[in-house]
C-alpha positions in Angstrom: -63.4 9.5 37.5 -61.0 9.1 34.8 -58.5 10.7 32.7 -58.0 9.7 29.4 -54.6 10.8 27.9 -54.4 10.3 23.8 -50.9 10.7 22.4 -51.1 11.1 18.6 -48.8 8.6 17.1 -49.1 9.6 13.3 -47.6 13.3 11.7 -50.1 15.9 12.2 -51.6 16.3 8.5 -53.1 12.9 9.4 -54.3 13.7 12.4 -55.7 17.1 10.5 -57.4 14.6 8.6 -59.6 12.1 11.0 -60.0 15.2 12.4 -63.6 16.4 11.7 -64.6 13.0 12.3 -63.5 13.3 15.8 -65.0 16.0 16.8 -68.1 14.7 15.6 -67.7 11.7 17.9 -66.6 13.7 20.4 -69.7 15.6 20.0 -72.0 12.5 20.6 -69.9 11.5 23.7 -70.8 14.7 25.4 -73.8 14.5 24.4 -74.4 11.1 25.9 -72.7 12.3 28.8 -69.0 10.0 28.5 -67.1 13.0 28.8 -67.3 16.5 30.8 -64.2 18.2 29.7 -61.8 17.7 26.7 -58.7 19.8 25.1 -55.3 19.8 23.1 -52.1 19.0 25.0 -49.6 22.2 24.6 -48.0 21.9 22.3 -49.8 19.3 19.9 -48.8 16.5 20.6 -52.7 14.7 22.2 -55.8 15.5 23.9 -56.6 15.4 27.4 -60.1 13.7 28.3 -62.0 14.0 31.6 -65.2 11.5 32.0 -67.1 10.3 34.9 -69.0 7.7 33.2 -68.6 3.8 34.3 -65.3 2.1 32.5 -67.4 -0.1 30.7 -69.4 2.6 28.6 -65.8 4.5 28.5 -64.5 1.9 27.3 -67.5 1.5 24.9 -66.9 5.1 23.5 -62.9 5.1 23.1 -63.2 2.1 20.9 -65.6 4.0 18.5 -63.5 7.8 18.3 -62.5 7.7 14.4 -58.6 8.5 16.0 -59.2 5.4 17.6 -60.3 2.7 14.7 -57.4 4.6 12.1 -54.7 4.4 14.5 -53.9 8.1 14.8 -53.3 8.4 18.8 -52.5 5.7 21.8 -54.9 6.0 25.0 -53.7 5.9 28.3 -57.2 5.8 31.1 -56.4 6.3 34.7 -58.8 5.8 37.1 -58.5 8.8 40.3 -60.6 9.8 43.3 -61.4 13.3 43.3 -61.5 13.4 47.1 -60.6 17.7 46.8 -61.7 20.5 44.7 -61.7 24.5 45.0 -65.0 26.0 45.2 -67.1 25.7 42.7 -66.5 22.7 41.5 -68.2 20.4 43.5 -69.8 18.8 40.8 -66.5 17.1 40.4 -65.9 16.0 43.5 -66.3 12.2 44.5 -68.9 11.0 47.3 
């Protein structure tokens, strides 16, 4: 599983506007099953990213988020074993 950490690197009306655009390609990635959980650091200053898909089509997806190709955040993946979780969230859990 892994943990993508963005750290928006520009001021925030430029993040404002790439935006739309990435939550549209956020959208797909979901969609295509890259990513199970995403949100805004507190306070503003990122996005956390939670996806259980192999590196490679990770990797595949980061490359193409529109913060990404206009240089509006850094990424930081880290790779962790999910060897414990509370109940009801199994799903999560690592074999």
């Amino acid at each position: 599983m892994y943990v993508v950490s963005l750290t928006y690197k520009v001021p925030e009306e430029i993040v404002e506007f790439h935006l739309s655009a990435h939550v549209a390609w956020l959208q797909d990635a979901f969609d295509s099953g890259v990513f199970m959980v995403a949100g805004r650091k507190i306070p503003r200053t990122g996005a956390l990213l939670l996806s259980n898909a192999d590196r490679s089509d990770l990797d595949a997806a980061l490359v193409k988020d529109p913060f990404y190709v206009n240089g509006v955040a850094d990424y930081d993946v880290e790779e962790f074993h999910a060897s414990r979780v509370a109940p009801g969230y199994e799903n999560l859990q690592d074999s």
